[in-house]
C-alpha positions in Angstrom: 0.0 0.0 0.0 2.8 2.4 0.7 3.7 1.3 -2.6 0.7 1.7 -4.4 -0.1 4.9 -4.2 3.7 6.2 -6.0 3.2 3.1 -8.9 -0.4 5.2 -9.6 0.0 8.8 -9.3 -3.5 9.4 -11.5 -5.5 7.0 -8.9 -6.2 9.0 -5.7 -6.6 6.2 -2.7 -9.2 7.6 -0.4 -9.7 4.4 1.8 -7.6 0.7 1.6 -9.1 -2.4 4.1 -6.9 -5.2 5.0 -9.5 -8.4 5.2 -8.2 -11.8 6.6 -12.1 -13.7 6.2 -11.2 -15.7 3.1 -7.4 -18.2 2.9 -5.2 -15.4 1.2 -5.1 -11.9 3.1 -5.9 -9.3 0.6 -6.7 -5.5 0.7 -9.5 -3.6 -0.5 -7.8 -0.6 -2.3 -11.0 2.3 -3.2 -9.7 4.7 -5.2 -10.8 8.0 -7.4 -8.9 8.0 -11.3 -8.6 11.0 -12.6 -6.4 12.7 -15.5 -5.0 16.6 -16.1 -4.5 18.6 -19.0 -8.2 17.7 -20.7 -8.8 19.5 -24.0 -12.5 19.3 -22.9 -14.3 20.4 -19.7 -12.1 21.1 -17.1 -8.6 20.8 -16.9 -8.8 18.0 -13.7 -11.8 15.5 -14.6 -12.5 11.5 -13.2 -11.5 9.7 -15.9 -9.9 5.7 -15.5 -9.0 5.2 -19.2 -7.6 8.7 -19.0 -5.8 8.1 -15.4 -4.3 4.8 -16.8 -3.4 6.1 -19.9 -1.2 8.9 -18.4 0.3 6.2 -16.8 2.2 4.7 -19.6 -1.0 2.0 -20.1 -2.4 2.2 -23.8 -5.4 0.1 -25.1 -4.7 -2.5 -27.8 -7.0 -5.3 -28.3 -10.3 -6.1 -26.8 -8.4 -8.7 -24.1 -5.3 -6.1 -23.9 -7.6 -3.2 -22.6 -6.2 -0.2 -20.5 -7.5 -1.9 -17.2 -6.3 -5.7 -18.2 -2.9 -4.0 -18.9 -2.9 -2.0 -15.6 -4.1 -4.9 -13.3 -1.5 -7.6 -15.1 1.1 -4.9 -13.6 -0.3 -4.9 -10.5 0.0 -8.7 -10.4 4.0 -8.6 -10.9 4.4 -5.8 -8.9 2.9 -7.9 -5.8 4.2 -11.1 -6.8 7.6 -9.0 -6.2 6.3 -8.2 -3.1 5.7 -11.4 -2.2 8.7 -12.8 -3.1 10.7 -10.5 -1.0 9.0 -12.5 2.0 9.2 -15.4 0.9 6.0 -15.8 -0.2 5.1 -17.8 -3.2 1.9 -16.9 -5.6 0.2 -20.3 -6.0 -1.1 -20.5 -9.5 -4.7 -22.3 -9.0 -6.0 -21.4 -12.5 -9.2 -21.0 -10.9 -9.4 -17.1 -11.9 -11.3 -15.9 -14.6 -9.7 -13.6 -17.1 -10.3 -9.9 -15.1 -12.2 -8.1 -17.5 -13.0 -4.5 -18.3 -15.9 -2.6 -16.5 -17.9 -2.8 -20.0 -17.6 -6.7 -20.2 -18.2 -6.7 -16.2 -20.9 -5.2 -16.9 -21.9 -7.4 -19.5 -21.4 -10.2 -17.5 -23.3 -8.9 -14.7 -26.0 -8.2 -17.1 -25.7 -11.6 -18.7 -26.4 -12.9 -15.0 -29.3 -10.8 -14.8 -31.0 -11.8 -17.7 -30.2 -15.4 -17.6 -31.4 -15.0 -13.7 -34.7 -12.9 -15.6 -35.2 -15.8 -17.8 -35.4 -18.8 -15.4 -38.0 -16.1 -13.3 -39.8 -16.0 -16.8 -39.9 -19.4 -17.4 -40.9 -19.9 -13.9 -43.6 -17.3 -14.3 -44.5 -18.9 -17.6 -45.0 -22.0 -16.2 -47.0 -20.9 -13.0 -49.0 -18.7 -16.0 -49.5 -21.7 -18.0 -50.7 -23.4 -14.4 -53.2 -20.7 -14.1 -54.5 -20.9 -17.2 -55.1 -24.5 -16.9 -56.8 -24.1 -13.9 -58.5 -20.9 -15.4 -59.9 -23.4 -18.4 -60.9 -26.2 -15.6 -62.8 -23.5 -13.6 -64.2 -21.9 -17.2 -65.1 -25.5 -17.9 -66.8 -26.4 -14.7 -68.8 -23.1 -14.5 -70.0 -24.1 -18.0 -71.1 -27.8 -16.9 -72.7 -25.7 -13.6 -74.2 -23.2 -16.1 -75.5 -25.8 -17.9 -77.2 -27.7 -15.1 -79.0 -23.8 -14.0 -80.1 -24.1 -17.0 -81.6 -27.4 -16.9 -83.0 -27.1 -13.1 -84.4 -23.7 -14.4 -86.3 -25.7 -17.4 -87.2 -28.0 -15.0 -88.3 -25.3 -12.2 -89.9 -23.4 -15.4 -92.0 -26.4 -16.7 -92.8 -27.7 -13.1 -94.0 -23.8 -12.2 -96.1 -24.3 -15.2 -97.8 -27.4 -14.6 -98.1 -26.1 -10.9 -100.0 -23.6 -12.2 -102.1 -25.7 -14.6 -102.5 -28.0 -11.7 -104.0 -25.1 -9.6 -106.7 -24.4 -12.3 -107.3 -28.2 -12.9 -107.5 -28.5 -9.2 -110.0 -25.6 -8.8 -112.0 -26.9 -11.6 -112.1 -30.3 -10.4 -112.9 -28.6 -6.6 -116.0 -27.3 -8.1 -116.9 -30.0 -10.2 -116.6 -32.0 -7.0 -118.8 -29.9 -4.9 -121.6 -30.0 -8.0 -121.3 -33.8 -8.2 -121.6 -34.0 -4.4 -124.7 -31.4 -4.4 -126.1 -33.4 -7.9 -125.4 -36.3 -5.5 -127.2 -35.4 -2.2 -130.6 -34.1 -4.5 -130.2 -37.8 -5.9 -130.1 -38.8 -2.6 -133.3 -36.9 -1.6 -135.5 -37.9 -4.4 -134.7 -41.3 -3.8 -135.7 -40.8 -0.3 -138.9 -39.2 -1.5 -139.4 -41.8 -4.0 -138.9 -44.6 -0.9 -141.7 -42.5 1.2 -143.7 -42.1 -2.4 -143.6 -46.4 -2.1 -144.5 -46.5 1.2 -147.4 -44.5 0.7 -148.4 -47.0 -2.0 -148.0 -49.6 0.5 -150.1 -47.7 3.4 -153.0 -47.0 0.3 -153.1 -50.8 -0.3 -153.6 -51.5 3.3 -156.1 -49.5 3.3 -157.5 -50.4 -0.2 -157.8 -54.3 1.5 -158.8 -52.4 4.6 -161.8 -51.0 2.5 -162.4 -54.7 0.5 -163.2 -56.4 3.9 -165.8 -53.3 4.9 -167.3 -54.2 1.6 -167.8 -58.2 2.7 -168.6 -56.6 6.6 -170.5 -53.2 6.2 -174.3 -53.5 5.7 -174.5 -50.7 3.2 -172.4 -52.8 0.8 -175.3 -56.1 1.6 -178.3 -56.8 -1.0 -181.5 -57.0 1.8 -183.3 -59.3 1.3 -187.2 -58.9 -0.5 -190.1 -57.4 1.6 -193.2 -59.2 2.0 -195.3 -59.1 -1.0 -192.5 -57.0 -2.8 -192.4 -57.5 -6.7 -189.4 -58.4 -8.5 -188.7 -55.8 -10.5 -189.7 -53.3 -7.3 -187.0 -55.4 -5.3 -184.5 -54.4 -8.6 -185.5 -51.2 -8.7 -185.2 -50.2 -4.9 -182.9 -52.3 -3.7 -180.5 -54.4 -6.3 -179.7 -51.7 -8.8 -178.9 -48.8 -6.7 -176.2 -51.3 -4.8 -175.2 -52.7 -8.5 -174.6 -48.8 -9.2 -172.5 -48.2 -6.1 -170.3 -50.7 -6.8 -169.6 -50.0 -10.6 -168.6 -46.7 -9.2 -166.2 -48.1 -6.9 -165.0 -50.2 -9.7 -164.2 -47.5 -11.9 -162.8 -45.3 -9.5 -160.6 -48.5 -8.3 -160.0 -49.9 -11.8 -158.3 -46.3 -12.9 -156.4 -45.9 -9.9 -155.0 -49.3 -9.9 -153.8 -48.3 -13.7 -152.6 -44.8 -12.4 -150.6 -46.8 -9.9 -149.0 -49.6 -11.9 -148.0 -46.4 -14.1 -146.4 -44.2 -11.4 -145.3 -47.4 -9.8 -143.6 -48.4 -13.3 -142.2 -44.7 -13.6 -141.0 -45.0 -9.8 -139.2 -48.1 -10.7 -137.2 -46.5 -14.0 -136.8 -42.9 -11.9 -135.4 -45.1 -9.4 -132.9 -47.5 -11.4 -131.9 -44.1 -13.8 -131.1 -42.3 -10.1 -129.0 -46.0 -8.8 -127.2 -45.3 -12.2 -126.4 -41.7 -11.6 -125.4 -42.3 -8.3 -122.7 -44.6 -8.8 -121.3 -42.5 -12.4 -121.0 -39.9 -9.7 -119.7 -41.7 -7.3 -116.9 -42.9 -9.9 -116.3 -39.9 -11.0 -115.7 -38.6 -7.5 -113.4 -41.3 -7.5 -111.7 -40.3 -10.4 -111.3 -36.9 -9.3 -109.8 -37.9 -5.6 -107.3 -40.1 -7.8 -106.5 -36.9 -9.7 -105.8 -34.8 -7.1 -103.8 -36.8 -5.4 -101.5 -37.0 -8.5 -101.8 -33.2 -8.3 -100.6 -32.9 -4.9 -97.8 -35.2 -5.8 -96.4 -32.7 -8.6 -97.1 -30.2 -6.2 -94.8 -31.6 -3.7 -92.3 -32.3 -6.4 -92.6 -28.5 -7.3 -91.7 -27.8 -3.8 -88.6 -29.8 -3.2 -87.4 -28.1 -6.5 -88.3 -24.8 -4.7 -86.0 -25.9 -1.8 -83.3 -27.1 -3.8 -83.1 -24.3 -6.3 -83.9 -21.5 -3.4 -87.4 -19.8 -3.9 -85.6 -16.6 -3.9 -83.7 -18.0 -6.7 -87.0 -19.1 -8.4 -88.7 -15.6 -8.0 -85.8 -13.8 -9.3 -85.8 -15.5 -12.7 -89.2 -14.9 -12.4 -88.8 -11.5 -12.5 
């Protein structure tokens, strides 16, 4: 170091660190180049090229630079150093070529980009991950769109027949409650047809209850002839008014037994034509229980839809 500073005149040492941290000693010279007499700017301006230049060290070739020149100087000049001490310079070969601060810099930058480049391909690669994953997720949101799509056809078409099956089931309500009503006046005329027969049946109790007053009731007897009474007298005042009577009876009985066989014969077809009524109605009560069950079924189905899908969800699309 005491050395150093008379070799290089133009290189002004402003601090020099001995280190001992690595298996040869070695110093840490920092130093500020600089060169006089410039034809440009000022007369004393930093300059290395210029510094080492006025020192005797002239570029040649792109290995043989100013600074290769100056530090292969610097080499002998402590190897003779060395030597004084007995110190030998072990030749390890394990030294790159110094190089100028332009291919340093290169160098550095080569390590830059090479270090750039493996973050690229890193990046590209973590890129090319995410877009996988991107296309996976695009993909499964597709599928999932496509099953919305479906449950909302489904939700659509079940709101639909929902609503169908709300009309139907009104329709079929009041159908029901007509065919109940049709039913229960059925009902009641056959009731009044059954007390219609039974009145039939109290008139012929008392139709045979009238036949025996005809056999018992004196009125109804041919007396027998008076004393000295003359036949035809005995016809006149006696047989023929009775004979008279009784074709009156006959008459009257003779068109009220047809009027009865008649309304009995219509009782008997109102009644058969109401047993026929009664059961279509009753099947088609049937029939409309059977339905509405099925409705309610669909209905339910409409409803666990409504939970799976979210009624919110339902009136939304609605909407």
């Amino acid at each position: 170091m005491k050395d150093f500073q008379k070799r290089n005149p133009n290189l002004y040492v402003f601090s020099a660190h001995l280190h001992m941290d690595e298996e040869t000693p070695h110093v840490h010279v920092d130093f500020v180049p600089f060169t006089r007499n410039s034809k440009r700017g000022l007369d004393t301006r930093v300059s290395l090229k210029g510094a080492l230049a006025e020192q005797g060290f002239k570029g040649g070739t792109r290995s043989a630079t100013e600074w290769n020149q100056w530090i292969e100087s610097e080499k002998q000049e402590l190897s003779k150093v060395a030597e004084r001490y007995g110190v030998r310079w072990k030749q390890l070969g394990t030294h790159n070529k110094h190089l100028s601060v332009l291919d340093f810099e290169k160098q550095e930058r080569a390590k830059e980009v090479a270090k750039l480049e493996k973050a690229v391909s890193n990046n590209k690669a973590e890129l090319s991950h995410i877009i996988y994953q991107q296309v996976l997720a695009k993909n499964e949101m597709e599928k999932i769109k496509q099953e919305n799509e479906a449950v909302w056809q489904e939700t659509t078409e079940l709101s639909a027949i929902n609503d169908l099956l709300r009309e139907q089931t009104d329709g079929l309500m009041e159908n029901r409650e007509k065919l109940m009503s049709d039913n229960k006046a059925l009902e009641q005329r056959q009731k009044k047809l059954q007390q219609d027969i039974e009145k039939m049946a109290d008139s012929k109790v008392t139709l045979e209850r009238n036949i025996h007053a005809y056999d018992e009731d004196t009125k109804w007897q041919l007396s027998k002839p008076a004393a000295l009474m003359s036949a035809k007298a005995y016809q006149e005042k006696n047989a023929m008014p009775l004979v008279e009577r009784l074709k009156e009876i006959v008459k009257s009985l003779t068109v009220k037994c047809v009027n009865l066989m008649e309304r009995i014969k219509q009782l008997k077809a109102k009644i058969a034509k109401q047993a026929e009524d009664i059961d279509f109605y009753k099947g088609k009560v049937h029939q409309q229980y059977v339905k509405l069950e099925q409705l309610q079924e669909k209905a339910d189905d409409f409803e666990r839809v409504k939970q799976y899908v979210g009624a919110d969800s339902i009136l939304w699309k609605m909407l």
